[in-house]
C-alpha positions as CSV (number, residue, x, y, z in Angstrom):
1,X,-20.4,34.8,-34.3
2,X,-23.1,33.1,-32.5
3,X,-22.1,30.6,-30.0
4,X,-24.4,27.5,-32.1
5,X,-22.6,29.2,-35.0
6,X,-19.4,28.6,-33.8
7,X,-20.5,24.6,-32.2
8,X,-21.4,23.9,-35.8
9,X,-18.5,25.2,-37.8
10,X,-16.3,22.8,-35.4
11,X,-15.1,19.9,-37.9
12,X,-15.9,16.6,-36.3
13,X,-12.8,15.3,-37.2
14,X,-10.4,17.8,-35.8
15,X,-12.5,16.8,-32.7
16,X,-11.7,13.1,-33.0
17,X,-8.2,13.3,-33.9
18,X,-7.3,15.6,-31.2
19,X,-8.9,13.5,-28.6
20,X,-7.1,10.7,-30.0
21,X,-3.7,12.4,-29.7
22,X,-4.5,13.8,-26.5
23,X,-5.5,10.6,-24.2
24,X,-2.3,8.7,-26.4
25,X,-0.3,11.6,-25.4
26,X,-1.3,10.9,-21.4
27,X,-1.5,7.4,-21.5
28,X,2.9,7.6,-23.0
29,X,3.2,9.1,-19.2
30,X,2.8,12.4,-20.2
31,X,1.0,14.3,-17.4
32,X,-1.7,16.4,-19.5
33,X,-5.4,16.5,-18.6
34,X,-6.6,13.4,-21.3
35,X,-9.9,12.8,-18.7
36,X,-10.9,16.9,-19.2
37,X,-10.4,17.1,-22.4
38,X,-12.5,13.9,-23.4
39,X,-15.5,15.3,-21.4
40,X,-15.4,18.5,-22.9
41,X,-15.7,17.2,-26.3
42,X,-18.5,14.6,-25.3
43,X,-20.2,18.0,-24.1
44,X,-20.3,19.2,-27.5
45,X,-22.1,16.0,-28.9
46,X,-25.5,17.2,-26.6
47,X,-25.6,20.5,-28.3
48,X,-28.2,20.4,-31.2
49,X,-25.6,22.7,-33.3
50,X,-23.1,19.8,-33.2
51,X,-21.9,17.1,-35.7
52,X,-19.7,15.6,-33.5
53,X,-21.0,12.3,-32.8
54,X,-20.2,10.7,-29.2
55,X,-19.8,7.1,-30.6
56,X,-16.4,8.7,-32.5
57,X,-15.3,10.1,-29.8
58,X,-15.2,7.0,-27.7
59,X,-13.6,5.1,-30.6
60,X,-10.5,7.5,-30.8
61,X,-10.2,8.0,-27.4
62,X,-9.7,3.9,-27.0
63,X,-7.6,4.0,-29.7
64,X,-5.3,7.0,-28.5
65,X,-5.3,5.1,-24.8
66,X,-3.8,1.9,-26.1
67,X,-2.1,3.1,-28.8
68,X,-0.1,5.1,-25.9
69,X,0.0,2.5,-23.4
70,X,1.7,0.5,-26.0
71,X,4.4,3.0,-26.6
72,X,4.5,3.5,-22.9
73,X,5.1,0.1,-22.1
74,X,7.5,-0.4,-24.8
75,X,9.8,2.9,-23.4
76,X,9.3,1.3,-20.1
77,X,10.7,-2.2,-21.2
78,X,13.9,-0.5,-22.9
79,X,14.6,1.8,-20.4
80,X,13.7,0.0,-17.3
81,X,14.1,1.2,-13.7
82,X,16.9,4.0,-14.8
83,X,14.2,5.7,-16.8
84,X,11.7,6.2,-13.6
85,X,14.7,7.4,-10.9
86,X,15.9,10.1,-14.3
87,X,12.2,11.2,-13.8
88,X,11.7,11.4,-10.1
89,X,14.4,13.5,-10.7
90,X,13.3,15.9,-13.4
91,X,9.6,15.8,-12.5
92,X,9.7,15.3,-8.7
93,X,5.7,16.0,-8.8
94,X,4.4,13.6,-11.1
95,X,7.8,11.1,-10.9
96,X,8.7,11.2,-7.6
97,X,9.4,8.0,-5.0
98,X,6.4,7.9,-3.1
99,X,4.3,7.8,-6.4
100,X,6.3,5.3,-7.9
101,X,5.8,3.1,-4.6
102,X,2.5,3.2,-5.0
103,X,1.9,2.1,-8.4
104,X,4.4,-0.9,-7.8
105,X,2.6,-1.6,-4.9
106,X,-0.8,-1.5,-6.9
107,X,0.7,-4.1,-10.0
108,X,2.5,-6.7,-7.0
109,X,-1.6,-6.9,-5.5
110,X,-3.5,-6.7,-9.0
111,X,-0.9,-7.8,-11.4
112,X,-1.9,-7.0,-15.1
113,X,-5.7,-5.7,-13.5
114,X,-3.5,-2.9,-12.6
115,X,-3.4,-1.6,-16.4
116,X,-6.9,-1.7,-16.1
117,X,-7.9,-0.4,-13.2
118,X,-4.8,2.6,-14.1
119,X,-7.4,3.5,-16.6
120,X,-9.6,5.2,-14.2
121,X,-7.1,6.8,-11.6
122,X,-5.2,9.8,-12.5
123,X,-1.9,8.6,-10.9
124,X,-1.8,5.4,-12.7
125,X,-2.9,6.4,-15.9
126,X,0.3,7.9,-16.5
127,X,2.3,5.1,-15.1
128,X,0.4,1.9,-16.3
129,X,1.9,1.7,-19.7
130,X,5.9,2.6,-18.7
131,X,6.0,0.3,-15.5
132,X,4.2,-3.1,-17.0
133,X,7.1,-2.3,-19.4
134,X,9.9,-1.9,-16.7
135,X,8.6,-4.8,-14.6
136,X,8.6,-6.9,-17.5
137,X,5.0,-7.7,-17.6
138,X,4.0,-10.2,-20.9
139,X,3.0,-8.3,-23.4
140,X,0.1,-10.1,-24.6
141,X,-1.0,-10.3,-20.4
142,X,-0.3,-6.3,-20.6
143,X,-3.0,-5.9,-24.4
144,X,-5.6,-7.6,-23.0
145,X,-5.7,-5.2,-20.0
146,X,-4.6,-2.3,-21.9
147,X,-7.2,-3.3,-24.7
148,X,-10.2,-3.4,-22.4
149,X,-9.6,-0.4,-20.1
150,X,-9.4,2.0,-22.7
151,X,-12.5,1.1,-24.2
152,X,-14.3,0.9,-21.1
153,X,-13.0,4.1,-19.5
154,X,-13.6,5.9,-22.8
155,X,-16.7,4.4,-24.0
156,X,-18.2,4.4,-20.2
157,X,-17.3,8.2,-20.2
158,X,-18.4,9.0,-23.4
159,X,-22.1,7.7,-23.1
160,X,-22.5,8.9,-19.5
161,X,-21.9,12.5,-19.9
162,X,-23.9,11.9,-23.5
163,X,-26.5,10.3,-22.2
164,X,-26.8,11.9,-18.9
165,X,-26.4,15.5,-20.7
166,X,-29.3,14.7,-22.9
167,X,-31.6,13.6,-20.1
168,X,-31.1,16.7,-18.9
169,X,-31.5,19.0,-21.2
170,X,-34.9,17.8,-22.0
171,X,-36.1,17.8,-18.2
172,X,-34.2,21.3,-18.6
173,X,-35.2,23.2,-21.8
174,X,-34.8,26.5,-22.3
175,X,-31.6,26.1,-19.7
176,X,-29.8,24.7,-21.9
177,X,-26.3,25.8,-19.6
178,X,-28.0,24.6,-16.6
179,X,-28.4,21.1,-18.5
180,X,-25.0,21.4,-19.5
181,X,-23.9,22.3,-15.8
182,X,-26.4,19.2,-14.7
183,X,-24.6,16.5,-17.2
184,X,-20.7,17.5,-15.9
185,X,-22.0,17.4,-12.2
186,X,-23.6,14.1,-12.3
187,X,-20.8,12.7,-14.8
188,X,-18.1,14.0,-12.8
189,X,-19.9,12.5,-9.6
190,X,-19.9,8.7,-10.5
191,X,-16.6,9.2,-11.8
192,X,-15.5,10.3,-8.5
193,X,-17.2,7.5,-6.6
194,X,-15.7,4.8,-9.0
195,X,-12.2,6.3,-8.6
196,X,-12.3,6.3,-5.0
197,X,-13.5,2.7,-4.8
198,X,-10.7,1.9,-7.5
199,X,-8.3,4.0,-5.7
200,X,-8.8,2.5,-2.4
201,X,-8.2,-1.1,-3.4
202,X,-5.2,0.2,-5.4
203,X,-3.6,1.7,-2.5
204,X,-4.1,-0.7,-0.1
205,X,-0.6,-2.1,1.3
206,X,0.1,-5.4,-0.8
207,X,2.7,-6.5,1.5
208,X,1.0,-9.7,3.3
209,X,-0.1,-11.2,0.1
210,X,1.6,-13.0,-2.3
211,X,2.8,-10.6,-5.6
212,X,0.4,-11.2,-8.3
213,X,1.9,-13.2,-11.4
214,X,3.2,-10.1,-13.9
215,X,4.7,-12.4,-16.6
């Protein structure tokens, strides 16, 4: 079969729903790559071949990220401290001390902005929903957060690799691979810079300022 053969006989809505499962399935604290898989599928909205729709995409990503935060937190809330030492145990690489330092260290600075910010840093997207649960952060404090980094991260994602990928496909065609190659490069990019800046602020040591409010 030929490759915009098989690009069109994809169902959009096995694409959305697995998206959907698979960033709720991260953002439970489930170490799985949510980020990868949600820029491969906006890939397939630049292809000509494709019904998949990038607007969708975006949609059930933000709803798999706070759907799964929720859940997250609510784990969290029951299982408390316990649950992230059982962890560090069983899953020393994701789990482990030094990694669960530095996320508390990130919501004592940033308080609930840390659920937001989470959104865009590999570390604390697995971690933002359980430990706003196990720090007893309010819930409604925790939402609002939750609520408007997963629609930022996944709509901001979404339209930039779009957008960007159909840019350059036009300035490219004929290459359509090279515009492909030219959309994940410059996508990937800004994400990079923004998680650095993100990351930087998160990591810096909170201990000579006062703990921001959590509840």
């Amino acid at each position: 079969m030929h490759i915009d053969q098989w690009i069109a006989a994809i169902p959009p809505l096995a694409v959305y729903v697995t998206i959907g499962l698979i960033v709720m399935i991260e953002s439970l604290g489930i170490p799985i790559p949510g980020e990868i898989a949600l820029v491969s599928a906006t890939l397939l909205t630049i292809h000509p071949s494709s019904a998949v729709e990038w607007e969708y995409i975006a949609i059930a990503a933000s709803a798999g990220a706070i759907i799964g935060d929720s859940i997250g937190y609510s784990i969290g809330r029951k299982g408390g401290k316990p649950l992230f030492e059982w962890l560090g145990r069983k899953f020393p690489k994701h789990f482990g001390p030094s990694h669960v330092a530095t996320a508390e260290r990130a919501f004592q600075k940033w308080g609930m902005w840390t659920v937001f910010f989470g959104r865009f840093i590999a570390l604390l997207r697995i971690f933002a929903g359980p430990l706003a649960g196990a720090l007893h952060m309010r819930y409604y404090k925790f939402l609002i957060a939750n609520a408007l980094g997963g629609i930022v991260w996944a709509a901001g994602t979404t339209a930039l690799i779009h957008y960007v990928g159909e840019v350059a496909e036009k300035w490219l065609s004929g290459f359509a691979w090279v515009g492909l190659g030219v959309a994940i490069l410059a996508g990937i990019g800004i994400s990079l810079y923004i998680k650095h800046r993100a990351g930087k602020a998160m990591a810096a040591p909170a201990e000579t300022e006062e703990p921001a409010e959590l509840r």
